[in-house]
PDB file of N, CA, C and O in Angstrom:
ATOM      1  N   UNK A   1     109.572 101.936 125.817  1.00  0.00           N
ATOM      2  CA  UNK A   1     109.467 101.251 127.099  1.00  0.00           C
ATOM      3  C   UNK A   1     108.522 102.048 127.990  1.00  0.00           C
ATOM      4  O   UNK A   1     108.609 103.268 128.131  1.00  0.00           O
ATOM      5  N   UNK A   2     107.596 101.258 128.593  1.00  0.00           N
ATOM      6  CA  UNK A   2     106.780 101.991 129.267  1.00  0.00           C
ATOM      7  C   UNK A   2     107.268 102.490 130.780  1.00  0.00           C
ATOM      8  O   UNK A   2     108.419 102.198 131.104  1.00  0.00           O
ATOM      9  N   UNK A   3     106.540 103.141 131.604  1.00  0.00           N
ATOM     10  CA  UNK A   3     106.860 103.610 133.057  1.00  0.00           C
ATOM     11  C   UNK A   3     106.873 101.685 133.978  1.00  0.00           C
ATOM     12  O   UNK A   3     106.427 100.636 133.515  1.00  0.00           O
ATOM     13  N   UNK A   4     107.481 101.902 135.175  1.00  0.00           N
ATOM     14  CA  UNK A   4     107.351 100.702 135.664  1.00  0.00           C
ATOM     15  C   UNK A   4     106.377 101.268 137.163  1.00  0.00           C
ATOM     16  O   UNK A   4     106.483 102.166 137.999  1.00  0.00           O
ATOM     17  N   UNK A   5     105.258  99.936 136.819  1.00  0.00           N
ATOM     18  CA  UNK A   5     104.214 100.036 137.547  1.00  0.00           C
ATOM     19  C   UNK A   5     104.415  99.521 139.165  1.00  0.00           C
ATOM     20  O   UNK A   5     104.180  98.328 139.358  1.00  0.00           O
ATOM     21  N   UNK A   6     104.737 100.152 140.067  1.00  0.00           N
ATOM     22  CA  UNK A   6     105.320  99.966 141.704  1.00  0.00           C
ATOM     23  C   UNK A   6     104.502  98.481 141.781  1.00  0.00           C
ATOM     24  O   UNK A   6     105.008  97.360 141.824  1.00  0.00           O
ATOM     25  N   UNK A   7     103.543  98.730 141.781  1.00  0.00           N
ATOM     26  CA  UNK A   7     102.082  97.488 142.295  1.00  0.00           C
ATOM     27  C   UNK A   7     102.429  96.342 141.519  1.00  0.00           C
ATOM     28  O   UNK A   7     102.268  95.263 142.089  1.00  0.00           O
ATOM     29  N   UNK A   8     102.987  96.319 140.030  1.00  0.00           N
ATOM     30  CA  UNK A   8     103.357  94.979 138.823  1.00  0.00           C
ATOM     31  C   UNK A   8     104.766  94.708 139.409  1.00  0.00           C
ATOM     32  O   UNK A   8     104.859  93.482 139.350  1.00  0.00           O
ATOM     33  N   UNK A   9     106.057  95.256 140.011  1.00  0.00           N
ATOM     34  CA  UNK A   9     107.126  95.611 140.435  1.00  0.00           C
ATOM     35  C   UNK A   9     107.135  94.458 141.854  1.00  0.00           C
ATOM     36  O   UNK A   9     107.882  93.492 142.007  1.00  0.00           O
ATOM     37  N   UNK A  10     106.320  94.826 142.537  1.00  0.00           N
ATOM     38  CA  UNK A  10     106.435  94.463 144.452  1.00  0.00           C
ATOM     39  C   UNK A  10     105.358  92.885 143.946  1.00  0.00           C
ATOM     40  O   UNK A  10     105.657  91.967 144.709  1.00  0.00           O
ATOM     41  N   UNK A  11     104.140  92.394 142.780  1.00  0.00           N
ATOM     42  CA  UNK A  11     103.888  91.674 142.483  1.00  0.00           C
ATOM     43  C   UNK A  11     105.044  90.676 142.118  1.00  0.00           C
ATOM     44  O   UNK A  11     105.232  89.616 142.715  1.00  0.00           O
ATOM     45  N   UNK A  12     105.764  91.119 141.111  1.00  0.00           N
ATOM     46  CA  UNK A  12     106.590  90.285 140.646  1.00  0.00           C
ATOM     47  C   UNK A  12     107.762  89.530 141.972  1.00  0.00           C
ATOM     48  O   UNK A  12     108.084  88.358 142.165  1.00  0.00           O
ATOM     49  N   UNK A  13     108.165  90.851 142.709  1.00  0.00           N
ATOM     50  CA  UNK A  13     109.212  90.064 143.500  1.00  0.00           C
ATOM     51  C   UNK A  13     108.297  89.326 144.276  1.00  0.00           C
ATOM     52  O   UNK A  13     108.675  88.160 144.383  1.00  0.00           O
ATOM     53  N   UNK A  14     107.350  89.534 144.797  1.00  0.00           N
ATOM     54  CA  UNK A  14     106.314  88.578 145.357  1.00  0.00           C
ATOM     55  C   UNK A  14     106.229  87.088 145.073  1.00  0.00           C
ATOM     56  O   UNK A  14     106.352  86.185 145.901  1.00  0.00           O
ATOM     57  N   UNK A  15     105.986  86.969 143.693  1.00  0.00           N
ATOM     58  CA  UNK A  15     105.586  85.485 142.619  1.00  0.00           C
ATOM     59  C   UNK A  15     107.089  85.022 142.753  1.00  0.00           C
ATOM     60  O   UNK A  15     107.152  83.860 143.155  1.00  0.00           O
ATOM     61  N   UNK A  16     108.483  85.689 142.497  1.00  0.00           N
ATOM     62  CA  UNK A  16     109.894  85.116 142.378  1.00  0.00           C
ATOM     63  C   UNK A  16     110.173  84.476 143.800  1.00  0.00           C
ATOM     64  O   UNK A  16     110.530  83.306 143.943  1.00  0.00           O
ATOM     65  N   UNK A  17     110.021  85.147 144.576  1.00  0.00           N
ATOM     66  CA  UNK A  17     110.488  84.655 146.263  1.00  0.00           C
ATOM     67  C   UNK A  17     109.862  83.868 146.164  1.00  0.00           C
ATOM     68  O   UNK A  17     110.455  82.796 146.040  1.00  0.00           O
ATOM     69  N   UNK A  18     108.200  83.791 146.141  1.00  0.00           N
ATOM     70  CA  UNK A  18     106.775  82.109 146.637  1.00  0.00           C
ATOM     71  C   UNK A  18     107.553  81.169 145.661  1.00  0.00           C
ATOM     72  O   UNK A  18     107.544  79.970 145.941  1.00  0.00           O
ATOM     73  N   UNK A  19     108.453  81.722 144.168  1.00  0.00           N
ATOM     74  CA  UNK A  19     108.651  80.540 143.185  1.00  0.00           C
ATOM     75  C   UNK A  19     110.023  79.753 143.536  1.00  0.00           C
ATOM     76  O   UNK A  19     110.420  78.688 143.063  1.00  0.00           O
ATOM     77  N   UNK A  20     110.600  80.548 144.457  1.00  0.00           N
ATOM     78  CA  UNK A  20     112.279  79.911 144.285  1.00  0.00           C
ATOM     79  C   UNK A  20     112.211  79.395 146.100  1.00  0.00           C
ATOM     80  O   UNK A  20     113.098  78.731 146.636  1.00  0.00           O
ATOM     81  N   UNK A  21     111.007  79.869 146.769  1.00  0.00           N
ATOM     82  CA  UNK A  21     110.624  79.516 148.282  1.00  0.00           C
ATOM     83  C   UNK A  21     109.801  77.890 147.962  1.00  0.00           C
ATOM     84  O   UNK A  21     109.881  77.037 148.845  1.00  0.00           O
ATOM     85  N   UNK A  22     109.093  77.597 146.753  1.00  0.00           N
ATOM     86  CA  UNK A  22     108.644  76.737 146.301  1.00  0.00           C
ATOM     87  C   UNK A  22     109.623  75.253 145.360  1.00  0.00           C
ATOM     88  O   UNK A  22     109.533  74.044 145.145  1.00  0.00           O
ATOM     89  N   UNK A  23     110.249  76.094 145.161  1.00  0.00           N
ATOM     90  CA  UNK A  23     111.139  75.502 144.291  1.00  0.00           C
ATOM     91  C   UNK A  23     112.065  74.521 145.537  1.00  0.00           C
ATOM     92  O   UNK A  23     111.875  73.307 145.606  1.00  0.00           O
ATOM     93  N   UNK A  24     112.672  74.957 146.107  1.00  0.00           N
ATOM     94  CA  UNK A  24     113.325  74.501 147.243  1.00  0.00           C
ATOM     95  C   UNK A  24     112.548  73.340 147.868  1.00  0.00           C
ATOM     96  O   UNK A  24     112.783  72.133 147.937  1.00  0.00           O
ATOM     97  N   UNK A  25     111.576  74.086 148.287  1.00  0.00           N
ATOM     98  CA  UNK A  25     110.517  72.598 148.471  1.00  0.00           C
ATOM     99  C   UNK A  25     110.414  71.086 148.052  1.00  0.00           C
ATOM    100  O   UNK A  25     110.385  69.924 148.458  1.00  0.00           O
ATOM    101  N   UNK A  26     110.368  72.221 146.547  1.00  0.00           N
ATOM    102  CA  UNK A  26     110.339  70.646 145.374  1.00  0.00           C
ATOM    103  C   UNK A  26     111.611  69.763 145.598  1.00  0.00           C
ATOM    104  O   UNK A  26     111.565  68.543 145.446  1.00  0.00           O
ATOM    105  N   UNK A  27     112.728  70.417 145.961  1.00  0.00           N
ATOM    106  CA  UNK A  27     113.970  69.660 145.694  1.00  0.00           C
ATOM    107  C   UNK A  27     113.663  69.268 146.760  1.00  0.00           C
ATOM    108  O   UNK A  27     112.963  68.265 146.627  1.00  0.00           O
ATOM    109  N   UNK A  28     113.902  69.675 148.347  1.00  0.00           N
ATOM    110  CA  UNK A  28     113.469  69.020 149.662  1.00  0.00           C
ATOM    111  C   UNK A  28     112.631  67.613 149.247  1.00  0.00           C
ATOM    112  O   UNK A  28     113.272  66.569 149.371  1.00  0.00           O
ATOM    113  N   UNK A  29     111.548  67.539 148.871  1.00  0.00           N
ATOM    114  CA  UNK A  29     110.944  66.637 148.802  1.00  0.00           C
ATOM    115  C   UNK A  29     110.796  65.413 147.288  1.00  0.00           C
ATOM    116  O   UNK A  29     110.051  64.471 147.019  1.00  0.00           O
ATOM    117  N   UNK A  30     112.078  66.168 146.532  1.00  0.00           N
ATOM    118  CA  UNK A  30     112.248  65.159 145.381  1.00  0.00           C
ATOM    119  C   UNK A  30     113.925  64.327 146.322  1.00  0.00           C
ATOM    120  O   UNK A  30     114.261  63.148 146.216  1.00  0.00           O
ATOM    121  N   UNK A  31     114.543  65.249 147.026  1.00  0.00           N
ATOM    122  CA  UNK A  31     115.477  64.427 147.442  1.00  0.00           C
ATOM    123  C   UNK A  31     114.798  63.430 148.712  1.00  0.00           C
ATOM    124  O   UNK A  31     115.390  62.355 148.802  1.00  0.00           O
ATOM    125  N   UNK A  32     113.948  63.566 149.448  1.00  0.00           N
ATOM    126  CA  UNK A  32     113.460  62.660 150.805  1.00  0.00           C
ATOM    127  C   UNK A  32     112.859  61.637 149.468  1.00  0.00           C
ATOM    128  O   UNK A  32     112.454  60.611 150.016  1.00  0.00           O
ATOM    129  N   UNK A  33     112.713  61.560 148.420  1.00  0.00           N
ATOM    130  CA  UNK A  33     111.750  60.547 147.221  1.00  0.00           C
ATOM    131  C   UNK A  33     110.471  60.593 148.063  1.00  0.00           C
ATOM    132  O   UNK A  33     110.113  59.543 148.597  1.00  0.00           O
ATOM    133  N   UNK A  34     109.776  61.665 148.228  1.00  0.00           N
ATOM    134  CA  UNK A  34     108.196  61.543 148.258  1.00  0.00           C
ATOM    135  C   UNK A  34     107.202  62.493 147.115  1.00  0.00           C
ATOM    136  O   UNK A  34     106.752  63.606 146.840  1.00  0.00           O
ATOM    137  N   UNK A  35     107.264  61.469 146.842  1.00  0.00           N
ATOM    138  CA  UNK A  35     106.490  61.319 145.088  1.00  0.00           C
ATOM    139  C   UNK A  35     105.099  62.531 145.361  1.00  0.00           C
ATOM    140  O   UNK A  35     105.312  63.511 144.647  1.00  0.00           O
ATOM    141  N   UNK A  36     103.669  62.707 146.258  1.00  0.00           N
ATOM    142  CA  UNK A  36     103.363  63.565 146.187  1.00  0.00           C
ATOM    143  C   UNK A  36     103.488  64.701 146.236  1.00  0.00           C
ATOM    144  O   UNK A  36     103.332  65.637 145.451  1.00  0.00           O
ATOM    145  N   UNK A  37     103.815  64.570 147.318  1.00  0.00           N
ATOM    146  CA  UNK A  37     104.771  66.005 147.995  1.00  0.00           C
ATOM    147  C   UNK A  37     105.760  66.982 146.720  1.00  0.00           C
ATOM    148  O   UNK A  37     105.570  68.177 146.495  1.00  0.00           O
ATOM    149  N   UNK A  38     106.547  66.322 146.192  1.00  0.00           N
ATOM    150  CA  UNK A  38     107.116  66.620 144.792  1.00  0.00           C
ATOM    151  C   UNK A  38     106.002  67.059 143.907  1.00  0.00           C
ATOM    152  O   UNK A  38     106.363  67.908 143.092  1.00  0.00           O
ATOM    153  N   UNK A  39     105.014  66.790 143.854  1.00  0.00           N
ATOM    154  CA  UNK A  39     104.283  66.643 142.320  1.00  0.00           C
ATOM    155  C   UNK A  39     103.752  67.720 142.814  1.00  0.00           C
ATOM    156  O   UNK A  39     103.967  68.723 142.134  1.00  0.00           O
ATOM    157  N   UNK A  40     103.140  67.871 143.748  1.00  0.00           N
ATOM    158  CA  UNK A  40     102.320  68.927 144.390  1.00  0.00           C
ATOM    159  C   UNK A  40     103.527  70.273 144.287  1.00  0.00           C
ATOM    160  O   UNK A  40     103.515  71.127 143.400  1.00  0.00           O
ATOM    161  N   UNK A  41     104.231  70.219 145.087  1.00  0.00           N
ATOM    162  CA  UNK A  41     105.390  71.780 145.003  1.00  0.00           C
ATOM    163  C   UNK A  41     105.284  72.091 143.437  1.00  0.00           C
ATOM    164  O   UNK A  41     104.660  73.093 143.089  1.00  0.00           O
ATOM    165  N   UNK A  42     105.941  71.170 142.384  1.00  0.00           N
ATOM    166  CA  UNK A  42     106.053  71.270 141.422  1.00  0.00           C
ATOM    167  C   UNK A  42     104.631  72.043 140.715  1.00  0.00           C
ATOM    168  O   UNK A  42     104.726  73.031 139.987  1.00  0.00           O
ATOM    169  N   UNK A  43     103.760  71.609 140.959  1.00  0.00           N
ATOM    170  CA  UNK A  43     102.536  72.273 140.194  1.00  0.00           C
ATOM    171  C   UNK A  43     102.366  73.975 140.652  1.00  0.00           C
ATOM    172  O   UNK A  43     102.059  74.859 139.852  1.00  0.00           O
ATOM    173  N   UNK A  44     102.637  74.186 142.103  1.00  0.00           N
ATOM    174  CA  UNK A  44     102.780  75.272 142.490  1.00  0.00           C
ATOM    175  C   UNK A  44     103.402  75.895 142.007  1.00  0.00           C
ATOM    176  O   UNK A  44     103.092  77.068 141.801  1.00  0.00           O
ATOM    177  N   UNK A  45     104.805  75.251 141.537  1.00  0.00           N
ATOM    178  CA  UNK A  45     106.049  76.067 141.478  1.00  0.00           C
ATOM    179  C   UNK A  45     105.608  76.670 139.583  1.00  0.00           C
ATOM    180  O   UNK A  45     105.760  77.773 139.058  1.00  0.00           O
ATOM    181  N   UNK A  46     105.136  75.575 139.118  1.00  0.00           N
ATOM    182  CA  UNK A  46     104.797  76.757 137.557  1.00  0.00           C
ATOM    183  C   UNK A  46     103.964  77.608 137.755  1.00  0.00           C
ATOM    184  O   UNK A  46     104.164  78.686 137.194  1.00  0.00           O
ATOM    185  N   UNK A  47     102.765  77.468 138.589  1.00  0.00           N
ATOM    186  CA  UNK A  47     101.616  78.421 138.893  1.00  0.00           C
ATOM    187  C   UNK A  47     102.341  79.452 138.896  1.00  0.00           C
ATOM    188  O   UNK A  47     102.459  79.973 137.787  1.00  0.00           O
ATOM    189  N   UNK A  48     102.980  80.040 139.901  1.00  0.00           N
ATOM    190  CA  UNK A  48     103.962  81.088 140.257  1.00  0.00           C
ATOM    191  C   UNK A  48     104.724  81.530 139.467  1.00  0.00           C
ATOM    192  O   UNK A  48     104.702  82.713 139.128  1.00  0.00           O
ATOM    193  N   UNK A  49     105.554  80.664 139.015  1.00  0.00           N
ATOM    194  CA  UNK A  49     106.450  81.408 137.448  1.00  0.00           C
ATOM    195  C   UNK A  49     105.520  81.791 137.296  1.00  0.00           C
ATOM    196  O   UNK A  49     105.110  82.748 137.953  1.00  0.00           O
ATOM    197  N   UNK A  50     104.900  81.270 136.479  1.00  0.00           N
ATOM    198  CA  UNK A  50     104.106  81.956 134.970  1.00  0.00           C
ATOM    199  C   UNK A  50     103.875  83.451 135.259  1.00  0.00           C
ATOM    200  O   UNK A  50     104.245  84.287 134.435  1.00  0.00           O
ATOM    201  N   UNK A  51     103.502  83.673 135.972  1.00  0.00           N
ATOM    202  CA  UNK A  51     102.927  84.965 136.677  1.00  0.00           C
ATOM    203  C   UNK A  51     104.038  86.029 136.491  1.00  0.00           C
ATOM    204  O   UNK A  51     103.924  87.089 135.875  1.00  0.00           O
ATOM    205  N   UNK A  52     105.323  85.476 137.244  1.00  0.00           N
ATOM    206  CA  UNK A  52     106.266  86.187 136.698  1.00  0.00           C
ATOM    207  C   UNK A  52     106.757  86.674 135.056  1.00  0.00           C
ATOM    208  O   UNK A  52     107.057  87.712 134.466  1.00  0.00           O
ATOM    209  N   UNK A  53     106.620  85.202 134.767  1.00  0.00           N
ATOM    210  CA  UNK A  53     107.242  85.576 133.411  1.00  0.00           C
ATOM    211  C   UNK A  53     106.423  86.358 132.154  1.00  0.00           C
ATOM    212  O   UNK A  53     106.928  86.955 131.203  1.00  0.00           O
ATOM    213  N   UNK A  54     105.086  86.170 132.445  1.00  0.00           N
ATOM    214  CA  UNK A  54     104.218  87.213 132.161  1.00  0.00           C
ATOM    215  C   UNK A  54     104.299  88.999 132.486  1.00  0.00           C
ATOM    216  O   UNK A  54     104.321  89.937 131.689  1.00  0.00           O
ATOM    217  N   UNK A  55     104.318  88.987 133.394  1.00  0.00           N
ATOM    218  CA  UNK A  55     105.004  90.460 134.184  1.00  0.00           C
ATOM    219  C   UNK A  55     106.032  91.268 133.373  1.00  0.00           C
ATOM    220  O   UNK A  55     105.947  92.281 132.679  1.00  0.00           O
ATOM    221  N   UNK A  56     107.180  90.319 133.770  1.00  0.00           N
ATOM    222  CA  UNK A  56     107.871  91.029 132.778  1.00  0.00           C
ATOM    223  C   UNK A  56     108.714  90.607 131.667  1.00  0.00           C
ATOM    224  O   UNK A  56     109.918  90.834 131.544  1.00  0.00           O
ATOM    225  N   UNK A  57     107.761  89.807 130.670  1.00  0.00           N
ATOM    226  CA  UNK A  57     108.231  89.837 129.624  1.00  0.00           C
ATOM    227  C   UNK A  57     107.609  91.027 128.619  1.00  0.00           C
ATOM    228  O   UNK A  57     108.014  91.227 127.474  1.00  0.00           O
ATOM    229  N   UNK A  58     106.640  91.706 129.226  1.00  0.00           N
ATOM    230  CA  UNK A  58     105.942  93.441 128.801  1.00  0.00           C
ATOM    231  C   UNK A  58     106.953  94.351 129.017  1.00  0.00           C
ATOM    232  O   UNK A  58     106.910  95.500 128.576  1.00  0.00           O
ATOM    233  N   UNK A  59     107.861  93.904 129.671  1.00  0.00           N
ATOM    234  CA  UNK A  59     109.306  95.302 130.290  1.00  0.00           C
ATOM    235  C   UNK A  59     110.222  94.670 130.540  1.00  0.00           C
ATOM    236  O   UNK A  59     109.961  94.180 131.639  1.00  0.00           O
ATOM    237  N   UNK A  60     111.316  94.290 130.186  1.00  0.00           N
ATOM    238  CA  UNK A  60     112.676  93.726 130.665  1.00  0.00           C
ATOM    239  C   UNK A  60     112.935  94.256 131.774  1.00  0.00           C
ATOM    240  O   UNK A  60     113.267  93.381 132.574  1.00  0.00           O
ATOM    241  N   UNK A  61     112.947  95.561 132.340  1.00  0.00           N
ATOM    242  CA  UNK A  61     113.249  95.621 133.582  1.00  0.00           C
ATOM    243  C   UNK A  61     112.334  94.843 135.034  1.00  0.00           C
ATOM    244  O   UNK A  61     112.841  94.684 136.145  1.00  0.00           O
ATOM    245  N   UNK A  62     111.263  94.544 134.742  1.00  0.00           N
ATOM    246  CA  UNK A  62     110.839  93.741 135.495  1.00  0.00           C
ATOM    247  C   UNK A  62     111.869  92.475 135.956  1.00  0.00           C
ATOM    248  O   UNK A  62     111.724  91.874 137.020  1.00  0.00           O
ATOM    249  N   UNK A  63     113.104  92.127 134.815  1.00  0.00           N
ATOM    250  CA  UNK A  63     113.581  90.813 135.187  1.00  0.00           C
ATOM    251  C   UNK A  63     114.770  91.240 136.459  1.00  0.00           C
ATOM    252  O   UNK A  63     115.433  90.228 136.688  1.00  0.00           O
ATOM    253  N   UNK A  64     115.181  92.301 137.252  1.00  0.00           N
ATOM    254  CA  UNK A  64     115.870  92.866 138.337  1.00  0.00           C
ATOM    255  C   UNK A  64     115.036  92.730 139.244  1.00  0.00           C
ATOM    256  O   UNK A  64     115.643  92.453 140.278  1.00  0.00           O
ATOM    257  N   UNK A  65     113.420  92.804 139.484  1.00  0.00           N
ATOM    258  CA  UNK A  65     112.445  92.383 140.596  1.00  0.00           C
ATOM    259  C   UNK A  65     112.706  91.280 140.660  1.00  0.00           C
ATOM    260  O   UNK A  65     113.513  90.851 141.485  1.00  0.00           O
ATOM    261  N   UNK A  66     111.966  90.395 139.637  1.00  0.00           N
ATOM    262  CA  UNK A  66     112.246  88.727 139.673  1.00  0.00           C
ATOM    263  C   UNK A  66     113.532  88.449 139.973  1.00  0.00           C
ATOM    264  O   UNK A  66     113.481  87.220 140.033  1.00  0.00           O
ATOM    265  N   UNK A  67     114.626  88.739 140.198  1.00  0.00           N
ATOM    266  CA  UNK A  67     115.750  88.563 140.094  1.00  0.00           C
ATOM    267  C   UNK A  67     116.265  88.785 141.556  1.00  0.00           C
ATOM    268  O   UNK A  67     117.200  88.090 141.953  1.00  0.00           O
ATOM    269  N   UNK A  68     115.585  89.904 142.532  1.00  0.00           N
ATOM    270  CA  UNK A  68     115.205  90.106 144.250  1.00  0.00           C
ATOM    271  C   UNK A  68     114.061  89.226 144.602  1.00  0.00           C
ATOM    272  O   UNK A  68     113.718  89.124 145.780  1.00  0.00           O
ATOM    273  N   UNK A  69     113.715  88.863 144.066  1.00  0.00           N
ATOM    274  CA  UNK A  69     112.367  88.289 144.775  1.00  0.00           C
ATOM    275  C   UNK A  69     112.753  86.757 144.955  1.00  0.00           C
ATOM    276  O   UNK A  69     112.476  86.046 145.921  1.00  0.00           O
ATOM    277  N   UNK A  70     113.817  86.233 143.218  1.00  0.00           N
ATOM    278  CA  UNK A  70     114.261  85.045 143.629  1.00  0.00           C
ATOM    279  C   UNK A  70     115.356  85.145 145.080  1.00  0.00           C
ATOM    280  O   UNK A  70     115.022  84.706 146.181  1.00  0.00           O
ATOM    281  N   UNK A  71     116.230  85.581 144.894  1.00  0.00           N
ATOM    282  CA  UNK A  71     117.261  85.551 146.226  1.00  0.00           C
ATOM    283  C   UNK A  71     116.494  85.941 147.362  1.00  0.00           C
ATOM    284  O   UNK A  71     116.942  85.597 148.455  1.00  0.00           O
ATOM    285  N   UNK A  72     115.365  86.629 147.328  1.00  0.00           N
ATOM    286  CA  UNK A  72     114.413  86.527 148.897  1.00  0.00           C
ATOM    287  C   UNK A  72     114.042  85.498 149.321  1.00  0.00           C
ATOM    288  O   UNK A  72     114.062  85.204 150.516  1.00  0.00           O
ATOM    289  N   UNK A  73     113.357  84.268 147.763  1.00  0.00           N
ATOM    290  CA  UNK A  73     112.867  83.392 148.013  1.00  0.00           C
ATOM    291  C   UNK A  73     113.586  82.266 148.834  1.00  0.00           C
ATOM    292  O   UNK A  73     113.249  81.767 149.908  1.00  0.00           O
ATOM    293  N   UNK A  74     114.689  81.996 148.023  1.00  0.00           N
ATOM    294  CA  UNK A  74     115.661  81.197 148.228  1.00  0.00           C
ATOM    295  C   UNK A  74     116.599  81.193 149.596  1.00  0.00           C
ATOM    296  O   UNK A  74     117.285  80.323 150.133  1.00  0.00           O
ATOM    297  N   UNK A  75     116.345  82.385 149.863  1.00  0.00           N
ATOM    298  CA  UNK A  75     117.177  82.413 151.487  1.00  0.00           C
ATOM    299  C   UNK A  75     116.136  81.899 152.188  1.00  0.00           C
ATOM    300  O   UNK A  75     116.211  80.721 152.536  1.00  0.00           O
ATOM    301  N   UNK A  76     114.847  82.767 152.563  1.00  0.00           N
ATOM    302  CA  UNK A  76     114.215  82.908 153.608  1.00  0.00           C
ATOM    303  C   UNK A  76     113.610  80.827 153.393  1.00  0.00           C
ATOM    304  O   UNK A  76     113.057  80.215 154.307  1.00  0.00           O
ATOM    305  N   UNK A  77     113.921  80.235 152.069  1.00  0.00           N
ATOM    306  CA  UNK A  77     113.431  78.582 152.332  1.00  0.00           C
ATOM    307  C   UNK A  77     114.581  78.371 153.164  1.00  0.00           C
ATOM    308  O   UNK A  77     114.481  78.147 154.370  1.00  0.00           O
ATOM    309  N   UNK A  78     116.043  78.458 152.336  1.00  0.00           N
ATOM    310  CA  UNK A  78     117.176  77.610 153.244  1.00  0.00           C
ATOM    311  C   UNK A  78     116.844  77.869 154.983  1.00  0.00           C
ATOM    312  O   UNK A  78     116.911  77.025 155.877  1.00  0.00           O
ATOM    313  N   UNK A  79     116.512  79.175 155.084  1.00  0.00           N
ATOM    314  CA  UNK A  79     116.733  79.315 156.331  1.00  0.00           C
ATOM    315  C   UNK A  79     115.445  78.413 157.269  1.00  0.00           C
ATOM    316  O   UNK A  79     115.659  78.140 158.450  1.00  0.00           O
ATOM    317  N   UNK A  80     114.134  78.011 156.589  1.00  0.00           N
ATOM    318  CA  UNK A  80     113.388  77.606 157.456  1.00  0.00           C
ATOM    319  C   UNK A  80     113.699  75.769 157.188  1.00  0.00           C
ATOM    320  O   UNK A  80     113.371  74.891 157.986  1.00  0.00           O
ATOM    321  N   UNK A  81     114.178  75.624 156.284  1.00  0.00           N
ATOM    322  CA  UNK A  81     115.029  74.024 156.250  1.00  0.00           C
ATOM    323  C   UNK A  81     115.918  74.065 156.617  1.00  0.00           C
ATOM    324  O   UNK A  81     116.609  73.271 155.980  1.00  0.00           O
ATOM    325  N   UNK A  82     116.509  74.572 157.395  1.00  0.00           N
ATOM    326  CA  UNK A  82     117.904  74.524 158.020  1.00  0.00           C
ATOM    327  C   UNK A  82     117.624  74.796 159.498  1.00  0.00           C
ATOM    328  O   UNK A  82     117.773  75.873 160.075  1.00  0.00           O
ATOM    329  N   UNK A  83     117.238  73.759 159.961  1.00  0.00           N
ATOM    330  CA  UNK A  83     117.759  73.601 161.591  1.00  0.00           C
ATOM    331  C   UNK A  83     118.632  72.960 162.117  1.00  0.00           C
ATOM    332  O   UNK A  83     119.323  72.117 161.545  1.00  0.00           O
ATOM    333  N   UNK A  84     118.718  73.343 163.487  1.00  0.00           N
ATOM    334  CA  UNK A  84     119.734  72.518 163.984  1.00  0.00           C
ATOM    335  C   UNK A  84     119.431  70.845 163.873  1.00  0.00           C
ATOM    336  O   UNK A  84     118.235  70.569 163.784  1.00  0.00           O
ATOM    337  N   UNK A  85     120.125  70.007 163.870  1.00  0.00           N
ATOM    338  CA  UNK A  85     120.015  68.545 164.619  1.00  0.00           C
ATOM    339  C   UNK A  85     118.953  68.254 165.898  1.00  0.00           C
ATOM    340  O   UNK A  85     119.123  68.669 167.044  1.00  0.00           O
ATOM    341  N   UNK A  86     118.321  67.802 165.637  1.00  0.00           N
ATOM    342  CA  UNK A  86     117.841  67.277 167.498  1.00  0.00           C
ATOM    343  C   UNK A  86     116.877  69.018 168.103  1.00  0.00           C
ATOM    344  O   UNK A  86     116.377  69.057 169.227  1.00  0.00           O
ATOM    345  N   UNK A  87     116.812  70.025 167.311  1.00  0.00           N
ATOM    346  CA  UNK A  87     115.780  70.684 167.922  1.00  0.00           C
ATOM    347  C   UNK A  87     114.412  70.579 167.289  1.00  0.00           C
ATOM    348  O   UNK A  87     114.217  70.102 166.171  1.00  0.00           O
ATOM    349  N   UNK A  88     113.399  71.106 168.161  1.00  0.00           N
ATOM    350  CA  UNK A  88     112.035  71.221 167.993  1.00  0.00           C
ATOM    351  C   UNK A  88     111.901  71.904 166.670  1.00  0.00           C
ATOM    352  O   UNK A  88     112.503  72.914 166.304  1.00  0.00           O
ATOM    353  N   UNK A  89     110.987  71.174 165.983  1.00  0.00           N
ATOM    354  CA  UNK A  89     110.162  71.011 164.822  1.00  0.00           C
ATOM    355  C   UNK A  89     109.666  73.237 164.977  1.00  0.00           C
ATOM    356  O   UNK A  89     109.346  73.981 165.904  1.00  0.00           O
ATOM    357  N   UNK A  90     109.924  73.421 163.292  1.00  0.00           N
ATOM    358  CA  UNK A  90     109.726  74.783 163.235  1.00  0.00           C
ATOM    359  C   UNK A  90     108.463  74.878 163.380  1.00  0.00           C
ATOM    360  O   UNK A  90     107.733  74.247 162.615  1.00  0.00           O
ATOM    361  N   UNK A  91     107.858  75.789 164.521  1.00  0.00           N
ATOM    362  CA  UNK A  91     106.428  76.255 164.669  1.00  0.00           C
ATOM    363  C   UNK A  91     105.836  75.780 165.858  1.00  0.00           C
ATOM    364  O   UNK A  91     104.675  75.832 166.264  1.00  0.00           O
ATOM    365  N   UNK A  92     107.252  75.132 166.510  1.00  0.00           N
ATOM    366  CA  UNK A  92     106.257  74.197 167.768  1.00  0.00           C
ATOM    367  C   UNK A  92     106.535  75.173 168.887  1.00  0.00           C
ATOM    368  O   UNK A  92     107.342  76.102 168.937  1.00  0.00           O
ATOM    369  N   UNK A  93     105.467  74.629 169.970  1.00  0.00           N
ATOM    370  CA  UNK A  93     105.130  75.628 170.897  1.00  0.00           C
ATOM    371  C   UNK A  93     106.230  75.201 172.124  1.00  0.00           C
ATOM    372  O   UNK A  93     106.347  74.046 172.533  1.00  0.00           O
ATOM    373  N   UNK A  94     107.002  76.340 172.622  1.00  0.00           N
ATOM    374  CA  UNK A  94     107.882  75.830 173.623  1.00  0.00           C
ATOM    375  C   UNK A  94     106.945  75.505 174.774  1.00  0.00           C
ATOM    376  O   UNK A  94     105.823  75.918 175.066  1.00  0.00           O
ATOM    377  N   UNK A  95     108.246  74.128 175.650  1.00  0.00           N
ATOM    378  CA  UNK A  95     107.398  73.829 176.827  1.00  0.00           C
ATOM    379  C   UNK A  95     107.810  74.402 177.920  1.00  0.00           C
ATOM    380  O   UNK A  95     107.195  74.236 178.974  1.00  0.00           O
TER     381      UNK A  95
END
């Protein structure tokens, strides 16, 4: 087993969070049934694996990055799809 490379390491949780931050997406927009929007996340969302699963299928321990990077991903989506009822759209400028 080789040394684990910091830079292939902070990559990987990188690609897991954009993939499971992407992934969420896909479901968001396979449950509203908008057919591009879906197709589009979805194409993203393998772009991103792959990357991962490339990474570390050279080192099994790579799969504990991917493995933080998914639960980074996956919170930090719920949390920006999850607003309240009846407030301003995420990113809008208060008046």
């Amino acid at each position: 087993m080789s040394a684990i490379n910091p830079l292939t390491a902070a990559a990987v949780v990188l690609a897991t969070a954009a993939t499971d931050a992407v992934y969420v997406m896909f479901t968001s927009a396979v449950v509203a049934k908008k057919r591009f929007p879906a197709a589009t996340w979805s194409s993203i969302w393998y772009l991103l694996s792959s990357f991962a699963v490339i990474s570390y299928t050279e080192n099994w321990v790579y799969v504990g990055f991917a493995a933080v990077g998914s639960w980074i991903g996956a919170y930090a989506s719920m949390t920006f799809l999850h607003r309240p009822p009846g407030g301003p759209p995420v990113g809008a400028a208060p008046e």
